[in-house]
C-alpha positions as CSV (number, residue, x, y, z in Angstrom):
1,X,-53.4,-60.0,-218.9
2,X,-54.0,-59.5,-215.0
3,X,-56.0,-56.4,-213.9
4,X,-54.9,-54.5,-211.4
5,X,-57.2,-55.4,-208.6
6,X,-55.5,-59.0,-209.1
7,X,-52.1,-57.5,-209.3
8,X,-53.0,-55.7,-205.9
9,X,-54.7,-59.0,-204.5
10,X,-51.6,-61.3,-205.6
11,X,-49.3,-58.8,-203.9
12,X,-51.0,-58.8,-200.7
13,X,-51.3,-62.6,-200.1
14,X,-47.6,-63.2,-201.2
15,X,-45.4,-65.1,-198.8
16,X,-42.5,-63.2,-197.9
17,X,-40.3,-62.2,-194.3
18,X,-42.5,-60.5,-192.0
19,X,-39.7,-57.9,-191.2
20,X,-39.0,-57.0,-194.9
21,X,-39.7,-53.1,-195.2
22,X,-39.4,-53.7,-199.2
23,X,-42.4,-52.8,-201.2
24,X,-42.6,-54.1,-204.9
25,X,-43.7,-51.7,-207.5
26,X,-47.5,-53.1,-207.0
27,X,-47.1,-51.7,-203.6
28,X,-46.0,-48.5,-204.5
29,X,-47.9,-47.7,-207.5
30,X,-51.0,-49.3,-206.6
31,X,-51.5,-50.5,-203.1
32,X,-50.3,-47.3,-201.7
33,X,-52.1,-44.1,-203.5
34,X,-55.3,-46.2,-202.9
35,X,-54.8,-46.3,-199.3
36,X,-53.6,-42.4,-199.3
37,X,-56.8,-41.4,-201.4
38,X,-58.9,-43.3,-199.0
39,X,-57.2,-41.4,-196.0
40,X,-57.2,-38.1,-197.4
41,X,-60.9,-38.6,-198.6
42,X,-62.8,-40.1,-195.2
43,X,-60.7,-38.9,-192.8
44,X,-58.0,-36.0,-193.6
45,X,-61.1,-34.1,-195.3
46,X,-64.0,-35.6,-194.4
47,X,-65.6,-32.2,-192.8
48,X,-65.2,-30.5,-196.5
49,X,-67.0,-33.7,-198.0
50,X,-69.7,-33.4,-195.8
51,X,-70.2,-30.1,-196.1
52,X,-70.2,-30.6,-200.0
53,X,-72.8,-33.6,-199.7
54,X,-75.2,-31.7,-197.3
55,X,-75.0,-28.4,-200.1
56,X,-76.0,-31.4,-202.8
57,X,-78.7,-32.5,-200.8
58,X,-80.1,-29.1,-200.1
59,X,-79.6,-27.2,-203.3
60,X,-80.4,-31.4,-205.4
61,X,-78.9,-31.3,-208.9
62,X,-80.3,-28.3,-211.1
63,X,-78.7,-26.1,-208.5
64,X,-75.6,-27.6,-208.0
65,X,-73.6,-24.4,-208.9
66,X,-74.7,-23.1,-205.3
67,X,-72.3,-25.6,-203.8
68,X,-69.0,-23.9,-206.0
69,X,-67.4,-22.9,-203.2
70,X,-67.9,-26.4,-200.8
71,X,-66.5,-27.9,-204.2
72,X,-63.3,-25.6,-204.5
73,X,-62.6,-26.3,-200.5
74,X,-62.8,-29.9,-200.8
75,X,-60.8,-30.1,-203.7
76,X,-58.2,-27.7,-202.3
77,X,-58.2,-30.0,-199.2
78,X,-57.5,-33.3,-201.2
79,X,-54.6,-31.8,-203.2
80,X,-52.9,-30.0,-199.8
81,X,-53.3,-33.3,-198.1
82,X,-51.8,-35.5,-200.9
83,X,-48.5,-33.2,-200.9
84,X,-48.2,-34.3,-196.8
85,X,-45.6,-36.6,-196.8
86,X,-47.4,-37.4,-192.8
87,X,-50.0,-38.9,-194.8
88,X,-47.7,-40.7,-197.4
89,X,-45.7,-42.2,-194.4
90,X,-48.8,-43.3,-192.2
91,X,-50.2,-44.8,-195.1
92,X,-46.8,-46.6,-195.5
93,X,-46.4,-47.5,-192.1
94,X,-49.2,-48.9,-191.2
95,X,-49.5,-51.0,-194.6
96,X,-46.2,-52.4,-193.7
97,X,-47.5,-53.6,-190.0
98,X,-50.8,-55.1,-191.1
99,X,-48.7,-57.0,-194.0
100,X,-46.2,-58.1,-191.5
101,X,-48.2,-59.7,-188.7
102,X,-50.2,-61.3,-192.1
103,X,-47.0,-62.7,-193.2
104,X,-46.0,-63.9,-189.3
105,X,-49.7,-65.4,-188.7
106,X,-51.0,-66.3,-191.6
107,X,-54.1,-65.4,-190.4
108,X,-57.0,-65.2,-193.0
109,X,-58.7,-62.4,-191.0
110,X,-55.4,-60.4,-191.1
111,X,-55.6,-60.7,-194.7
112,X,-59.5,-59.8,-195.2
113,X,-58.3,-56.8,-192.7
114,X,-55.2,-56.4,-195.5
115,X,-57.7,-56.2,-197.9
116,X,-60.6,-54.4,-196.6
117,X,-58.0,-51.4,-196.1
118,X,-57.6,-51.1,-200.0
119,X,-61.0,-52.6,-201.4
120,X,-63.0,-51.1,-198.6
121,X,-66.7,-51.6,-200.3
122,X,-65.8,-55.3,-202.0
123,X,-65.0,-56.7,-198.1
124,X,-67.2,-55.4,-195.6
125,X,-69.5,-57.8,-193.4
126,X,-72.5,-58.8,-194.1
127,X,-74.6,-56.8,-191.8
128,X,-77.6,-60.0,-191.9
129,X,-75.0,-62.2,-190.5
130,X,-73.7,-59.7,-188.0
């Protein structure tokens, strides 16, 4: 039995036209509301979770009930955002380009870039050999 992270890996490294706008159900129901979530969360409402993280590290964790409200704004962010369908179809969008010009070039950077956009903390460089 595959997991999904090899599902998802197997899906991005498939051979395929570069100007096929088809995604397989891997795509949709994996690939997809990863890169949304990581949208939504780091940039859509990223000043909401900062201001929740600087409440936890003023308040620490016996008084986290202080931060209630940061909590309730950033959570109301993340679900208004993942209603957008702007969001949806940026995700989609620019998915589809990065997987075309991999599937044109076959370049293995494209696909670490392919990658890095849905496993952001399993491919980033090595800052020693930066």
């Amino acid at each position: 039995m595959k997991t999904k992270y090899e599902k998802m890996n197997e899906a991005m490294e498939r051979d395929g036209d570069p100007d096929d706008d088809f995604l397989n159900h891997v795509e949709t129901d994996l690939i997809l509301p990863k890169l949304e979530d990581l949208r939504i969360r780091n940039v859509v409402c990223k000043a909401d979770k900062e201001a929740l993280e600087a409440c936890r590290q003023k308040y620490g964790l016996p008084l986290s009930f202080m931060c209630f409200f940061d909590f309730i704004f950033y959570g109301l962010c993340i679900s208004k955002a993942r209603d957008s369908e702007d969001i949806q179809d940026d995700c989609m969008e620019e998915y589809l380009a990065v997987r075309s010009r991999y599937r044109l070039t076959k370049d293995p950077a494209m696909l670490k870039r392919l990658k890095a956009m849905v496993f952001p903390h399993k491919h980033q460089p090595d800052p020693s050999k930066v």
